[in-house]
N, C-alpha and C positions, 0 to 999 in steps of 0.2 A: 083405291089407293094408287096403283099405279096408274090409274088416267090423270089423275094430280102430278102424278111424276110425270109423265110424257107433256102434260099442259105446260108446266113449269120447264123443261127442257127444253120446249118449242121455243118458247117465250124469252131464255136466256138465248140461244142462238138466234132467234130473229132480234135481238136488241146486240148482242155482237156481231152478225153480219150488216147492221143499219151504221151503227158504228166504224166499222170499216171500209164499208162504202162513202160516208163522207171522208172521213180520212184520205182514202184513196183517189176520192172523184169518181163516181162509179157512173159517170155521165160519159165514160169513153170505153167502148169495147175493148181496148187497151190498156184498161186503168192500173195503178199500183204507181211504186214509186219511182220506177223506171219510166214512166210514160212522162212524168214530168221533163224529161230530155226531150221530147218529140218535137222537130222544129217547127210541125206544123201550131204548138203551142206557143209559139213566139222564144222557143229556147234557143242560145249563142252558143254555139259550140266553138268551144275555146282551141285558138292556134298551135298551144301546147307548144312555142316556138324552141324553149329551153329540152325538153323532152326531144324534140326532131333532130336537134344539134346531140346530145348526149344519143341517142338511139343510135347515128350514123358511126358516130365515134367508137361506141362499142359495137357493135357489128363488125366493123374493121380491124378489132383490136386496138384502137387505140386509147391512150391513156385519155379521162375525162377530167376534167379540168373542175374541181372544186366547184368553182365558180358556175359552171355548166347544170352543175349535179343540182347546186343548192337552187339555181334558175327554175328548172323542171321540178322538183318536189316541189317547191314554191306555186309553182303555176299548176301543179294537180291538186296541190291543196285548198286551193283558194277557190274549184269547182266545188260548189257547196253543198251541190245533192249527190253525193256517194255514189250513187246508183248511175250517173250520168260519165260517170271517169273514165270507166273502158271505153265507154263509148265514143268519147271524145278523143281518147288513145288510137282507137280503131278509123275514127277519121282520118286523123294526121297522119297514120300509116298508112291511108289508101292516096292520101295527098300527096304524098313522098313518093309513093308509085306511078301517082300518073305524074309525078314533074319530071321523073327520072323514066318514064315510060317503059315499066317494068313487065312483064310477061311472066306467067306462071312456070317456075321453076330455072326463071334466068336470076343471075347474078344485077343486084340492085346496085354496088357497086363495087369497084375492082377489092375483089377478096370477100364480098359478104352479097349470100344468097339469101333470096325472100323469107323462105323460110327460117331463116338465122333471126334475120330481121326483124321474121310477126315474134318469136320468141322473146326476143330482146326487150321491143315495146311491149309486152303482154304483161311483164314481169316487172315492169317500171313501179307500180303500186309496192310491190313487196320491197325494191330498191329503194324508194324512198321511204319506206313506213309509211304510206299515204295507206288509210282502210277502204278497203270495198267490198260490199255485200258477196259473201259467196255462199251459196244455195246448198254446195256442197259439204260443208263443213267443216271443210278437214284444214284447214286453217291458213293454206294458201293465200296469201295475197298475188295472185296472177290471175289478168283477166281470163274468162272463161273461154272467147272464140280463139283462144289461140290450139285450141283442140281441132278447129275447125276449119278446110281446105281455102273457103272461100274468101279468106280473110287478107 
């Protein structure tokens, strides 16, 4: 009896990991649905122009301009693989650093430091109601590297 059971165990996990594996593309050491962002797959990482303008603005404090706010939710919304959002976030932010040629732990611009900064963009998802995959659970919408130095 139990070798019927372990047969049929086998059998339901190998027919859901074959399942998952096309889902995923398991043709990339990378696979899932984050790897769909990978530029080397011909992905556009989007200039999130409306987001750069709103991220500087609050960084500084300053008041965002309606128009700004609706610009950037709109342009993270319209990235269509979820899993791709921070990521794109995370670019723009490193763009902003080399235009303004930032250095670790200086001021990005007068009144707002880097680290203000990754916080601001990280948190963009949860500001606009835009959804992103979080692993963690607990129901944040802020991307995850903003825990993390090198960002």
């Amino acid at each position: 009896m139990w070798m019927k059971t372990v047969f049929w165990g086998l059998l339901l996990f190998m027919l859901v990991a074959t399942t998952m594996a096309v889902e995923y593309g398991a043709r990339s050491h990378n696979s899932g649905p984050w790897s769909w962002c990978d530029l080397a797959t011909g992905y556009k990482v989007s200039a999130l122009t409306g987001c750069r303008a709103m991220v500087k603005l609050q960084c500084v404090g300053s008041q965002v301009p309606e128009a700004v706010l609706r610009d950037c939710c709109q342009q993270l919304a319209d990235i269509n693989n979820e899993w791709c959002r921070c990521g794109d976030l995370s670019s723009m932010l490193r763009s902003v650093y080399q235009e303004l040629g930032v250095r670790e732990g200086k001021e990005v611009l007068p009144g707002c430091r880097k680290e203000v900064m990754k916080l601001t963009a990280a948190s963009v998802p949860e500001v606009c109601k835009v959804p992103i995959p979080n692993p963690s659970g607990d129901g944040a919408g802020v991307c995850y590297w903003a825990a993390y130095p090198d960002v």
